[in-house]
C-alpha positions, 0 to 999 in steps of 0.5 A: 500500500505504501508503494501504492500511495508514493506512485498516487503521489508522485504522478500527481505532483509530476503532472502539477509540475508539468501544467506550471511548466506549461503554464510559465512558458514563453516565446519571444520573437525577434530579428537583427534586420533592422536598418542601422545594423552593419559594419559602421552602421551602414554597409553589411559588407566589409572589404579588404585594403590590402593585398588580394580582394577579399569580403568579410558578409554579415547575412542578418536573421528575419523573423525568428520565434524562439522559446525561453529560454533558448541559445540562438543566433543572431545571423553570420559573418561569411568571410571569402577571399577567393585568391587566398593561398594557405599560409605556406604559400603567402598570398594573403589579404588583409583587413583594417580595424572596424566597428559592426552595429548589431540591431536586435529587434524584439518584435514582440516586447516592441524594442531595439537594442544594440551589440556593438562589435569592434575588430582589430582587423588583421591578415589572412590566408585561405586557412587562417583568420585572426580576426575577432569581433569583440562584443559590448554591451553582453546584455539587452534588457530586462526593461530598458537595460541598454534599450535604444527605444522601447522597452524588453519587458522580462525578456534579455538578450545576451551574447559571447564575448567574441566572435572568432571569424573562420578562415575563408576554408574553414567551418561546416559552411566554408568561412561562415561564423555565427553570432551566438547568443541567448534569450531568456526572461527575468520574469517571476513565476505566473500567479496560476504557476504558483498556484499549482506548485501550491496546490501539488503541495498541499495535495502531498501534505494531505496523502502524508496525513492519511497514511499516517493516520493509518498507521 
C-alpha cells in the first residue's frame, strides 16, 4: 500500500509540475534586420585594403520565434577571399580595424537594442583568420537595460564575448561564423504557476496525513 500511495503521489505532483511548466512558458520573437545594423552602421559588407580582394558578409536573421529560454543566433559573418593561398604559400589579404552595429529587434516586447562589435582587423590566408569581433554591451534588457527605444519587458538578450571569424576554408559552411547568443526572461513565476506548485503541495501534505493516520 505504501508503494501504492508514493506512485498516487508522485504522478500527481509530476503532472502539477508539468501544467506550471506549461503554464510559465514563453516565446519571444525577434530579428537583427533592422536598418542601422552593419559594419559602421551602414554597409553589411566589409572589404579588404590590402593585398588580394577579399569580403568579410554579415547575412542578418528575419523573423525568428524562439522559446525561453533558448541559445540562438543572431545571423553570420561569411568571410571569402577567393585568391587566398594557405599560409605556406603567402598570398594573403588583409583587413583594417572596424566597428559592426548589431540591431536586435524584439518584435514582440516592441524594442531595439544594440551589440556593438569592434575588430582589430588583421591578415589572412585561405586557412587562417585572426580576426575577432569583440562584443559590448553582453546584455539587452530586462526593461530598458541598454534599450535604444522601447522597452524588453522580462525578456534579455545576451551574447559571447567574441566572435572568432573562420578562415575563408574553414567551418561546416566554408568561412561562415555565427553570432551566438541567448534569450531568456527575468520574469517571476505566473500567479496560476504558483498556484499549482501550491496546490501539488498541499495535495502531498494531505496523502502524508492519511497514511499516517493509518498507521
Amino acid at each position: 500500500m505504501k508503494i501504492i500511495r508514493f506512485i498516487q503521489a508522485a504522478s500527481i505532483t509530476g503532472a502539477v509540475f508539468m501544467m506550471a511548466a506549461s503554464a510559465s512558458a514563453t516565446t519571444v520573437t525577434y530579428n537583427t534586420n533592422a536598418a542601422g545594423t552593419g559594419f559602421s552602421g551602414s554597409s553589411l559588407t566589409l572589404n579588404n585594403t590590402l593585398g588580394a580582394a577579399a569580403t568579410l558578409k554579415f547575412i542578418p536573421d528575419a523573423n525568428i520565434t524562439t522559446g525561453v529560454p533558448s541559445n540562438v543566433n543572431f545571423g553570420n559573418f561569411t568571410l571569402v577571399c577567393p585568391l587566398c593561398s594557405t599560409q605556406a604559400i603567402g598570398t594573403s589579404s588583409s583587413f583594417s580595424a572596424s566597428t559592426f552595429n548589431l540591431i536586435i529587434t524584439d518584435v514582440t516586447d516592441g524594442a531595439t537594442g544594440q551589440f556593438v562589435g569592434t575588430s582589430g582587423g588583421g591578415t589572412i590566408f585561405s586557412d587562417t583568420s585572426p580576426i575577432t569581433v569583440n562584443w559590448a554591451p553582453l546584455q539587452l534588457g530586462p526593461g530598458t537595460n541598454n534599450a535604444i527605444s522601447g522597452n524588453f519587458g522580462p525578456t534579455l538578450f545576451s551574447t559571447t564575448v567574441f566572435t572568432g571569424i573562420v578562415a575563408p576554408n574553414s567551418g561546416a559552411v566554408p568561412g561562415q561564423s555565427t553570432v551566438q547568443g541567448f534569450v531568456n526572461s527575468s520574469a517571476v513565476p505566473e500567479p496560476a504557476t504558483l498556484s499549482l506548485l501550491g496546490g501539488s503541495l498541499l495535495g502531498l501534505g494531505l496523502l502524508r496525513r492519511k497514511r499516517f493516520s493509518r498507521q
